[in-house]
C-alpha positions in Angstrom: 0.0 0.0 0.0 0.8 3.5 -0.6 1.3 4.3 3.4 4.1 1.4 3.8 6.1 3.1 0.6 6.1 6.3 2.1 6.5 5.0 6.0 9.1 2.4 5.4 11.7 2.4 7.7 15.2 3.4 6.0 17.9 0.0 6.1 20.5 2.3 3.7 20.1 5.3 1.2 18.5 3.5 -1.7 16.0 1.6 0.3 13.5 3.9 2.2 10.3 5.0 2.6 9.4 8.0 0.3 9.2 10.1 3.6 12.7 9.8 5.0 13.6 10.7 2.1 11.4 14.3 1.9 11.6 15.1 5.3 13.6 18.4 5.7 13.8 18.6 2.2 12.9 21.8 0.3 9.0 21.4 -1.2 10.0 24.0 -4.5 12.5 21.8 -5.5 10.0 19.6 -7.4 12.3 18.2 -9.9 14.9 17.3 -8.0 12.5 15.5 -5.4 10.7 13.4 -7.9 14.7 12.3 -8.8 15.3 11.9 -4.8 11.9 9.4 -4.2 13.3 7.8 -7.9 16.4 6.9 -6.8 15.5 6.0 -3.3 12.7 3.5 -4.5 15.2 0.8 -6.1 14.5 -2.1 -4.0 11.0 -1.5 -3.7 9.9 -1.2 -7.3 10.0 1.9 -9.3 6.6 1.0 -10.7 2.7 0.4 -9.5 1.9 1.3 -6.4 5.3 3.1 -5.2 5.1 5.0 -8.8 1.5 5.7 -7.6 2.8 7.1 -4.4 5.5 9.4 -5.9 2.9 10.6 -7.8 0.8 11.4 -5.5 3.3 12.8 -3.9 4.3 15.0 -6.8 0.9 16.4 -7.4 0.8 17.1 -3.6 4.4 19.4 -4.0 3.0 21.4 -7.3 -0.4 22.1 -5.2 2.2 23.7 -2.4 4.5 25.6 -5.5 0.8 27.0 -6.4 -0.6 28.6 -3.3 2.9 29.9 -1.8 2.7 31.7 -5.4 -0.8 32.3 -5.4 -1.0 30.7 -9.4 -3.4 27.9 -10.7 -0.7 24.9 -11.7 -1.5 24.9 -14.5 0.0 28.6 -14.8 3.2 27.1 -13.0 3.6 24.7 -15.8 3.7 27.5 -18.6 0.1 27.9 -18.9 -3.2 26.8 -19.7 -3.1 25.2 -23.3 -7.1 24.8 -23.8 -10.2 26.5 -22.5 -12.1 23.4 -22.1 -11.5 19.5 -22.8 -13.8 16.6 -23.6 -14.5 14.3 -21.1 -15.6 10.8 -21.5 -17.6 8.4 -19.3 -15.7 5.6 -17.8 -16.7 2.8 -16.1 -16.8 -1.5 -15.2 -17.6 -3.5 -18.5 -21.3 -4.6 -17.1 -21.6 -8.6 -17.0 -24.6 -9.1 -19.7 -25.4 -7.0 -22.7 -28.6 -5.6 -21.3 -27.2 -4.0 -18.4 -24.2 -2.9 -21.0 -27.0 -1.2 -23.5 -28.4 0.6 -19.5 -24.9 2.0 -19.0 -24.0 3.4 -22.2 -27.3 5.0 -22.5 -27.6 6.5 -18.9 -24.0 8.0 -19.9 -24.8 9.1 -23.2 -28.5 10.6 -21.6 -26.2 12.4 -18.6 -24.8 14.5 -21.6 -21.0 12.3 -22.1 -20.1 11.9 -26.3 -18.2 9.5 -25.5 -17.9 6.2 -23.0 -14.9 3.8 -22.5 -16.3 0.4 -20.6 -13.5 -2.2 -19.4 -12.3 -4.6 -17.5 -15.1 -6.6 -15.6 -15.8 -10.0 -17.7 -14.2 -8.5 -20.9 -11.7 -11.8 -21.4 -13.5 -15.1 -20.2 -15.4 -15.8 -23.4 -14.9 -14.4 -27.1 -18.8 -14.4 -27.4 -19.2 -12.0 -24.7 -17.1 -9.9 -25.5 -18.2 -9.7 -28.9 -21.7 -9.6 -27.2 -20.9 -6.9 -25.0 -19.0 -4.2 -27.2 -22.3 -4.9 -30.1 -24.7 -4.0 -27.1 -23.2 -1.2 -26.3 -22.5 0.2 -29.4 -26.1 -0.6 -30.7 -27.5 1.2 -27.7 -26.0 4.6 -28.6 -25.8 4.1 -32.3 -23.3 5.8 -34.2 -23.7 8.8 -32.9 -20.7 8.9 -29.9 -17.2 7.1 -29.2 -16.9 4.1 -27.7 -14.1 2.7 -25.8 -13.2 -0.4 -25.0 -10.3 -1.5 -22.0 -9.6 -5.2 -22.3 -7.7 -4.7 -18.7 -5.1 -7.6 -19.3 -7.9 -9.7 -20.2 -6.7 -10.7 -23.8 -3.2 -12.2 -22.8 -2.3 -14.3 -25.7 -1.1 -12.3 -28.7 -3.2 -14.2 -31.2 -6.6 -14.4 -29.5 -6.1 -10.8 -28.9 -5.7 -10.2 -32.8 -9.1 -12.6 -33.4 -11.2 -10.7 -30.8 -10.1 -7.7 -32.0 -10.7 -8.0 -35.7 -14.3 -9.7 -34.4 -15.3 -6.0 -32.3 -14.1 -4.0 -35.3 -17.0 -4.2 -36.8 -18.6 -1.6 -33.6 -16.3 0.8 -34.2 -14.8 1.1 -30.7 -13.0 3.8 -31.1 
């Protein structure tokens, strides 16, 4: 869990807890702290849930650059690209294609142009996953994006390839 990353007790400088290694440490240098909780992550894993930690972490330092100088981040990172950005529905692949038709349309009718459904059952069976990405895209028609996250559940290359060419025809997008 994220709380042992950054609580672990330090055994030598390149295997701590995210906190030893911030403590006393000065919050504007941003940069150099994300290269600080890199390094001192080795033995732990420089990926998943440490990686999520940092992160955290990070986001948590750029909020603190941002009030002691009074500027949205986004200003702090040379400025806001975009006056607004599309956002897109996500949730659980439902288990049946009824209750995936109910969740694309209660996105769609909640005003999203697009919906990205994954994980859940997508994986056990090729006919329901070709079942379920037909449902939903029947249930909204043509007329927004749909995604589609397998979540790890296609692992071998070549059923991957199959199942893919078989939910082309829906136009995921």
């Amino acid at each position: 869990s994220s709380d042992l990353i950054i609580e672990a007790p330090a055994s030598h400088k390149t295997a701590c807890g995210l906190s030893s290694l911030l403590i006393g440490q000065d919050p504007s240098d941003i940069a150099g702290l994300w290269q600080r909780m890199y390094y001192g992550s080795l033995y732990y894993g420089r990926r998943g849930a440490a990686v999520h930690a940092m992160s955290g972490i990070d986001i948590a330092l750029w909020d603190i650059a941002g009030q002691v100088e009074g500027q949205p981040i986004h200003a702090l990172l040379g400025g806001m690209k975009r006056e607004r950005i599309r956002a897109y529905a996500s949730t659980l692949m439902p288990e049946t294609p009824d209750e995936a038709r109910r969740v694309v349309m209660a996105q769609l009718e909640a005003g999203f142009t697009a919906v990205k459904l994954g994980w859940g059952p997508l994986g056990r069976d090729a006919e329901l996953d070709v079942a379920l990405v037909k449902a939903a895209r029947e249930a909204g028609g043509d007329g927004y994006d749909l995604m589609v996250d397998i979540g790890k559940g296609w692992t071998d290359v070549e059923e991957a390839i199959r199942r893919s060419k078989r939910i082309q025809a829906y136009r995921p997008y």
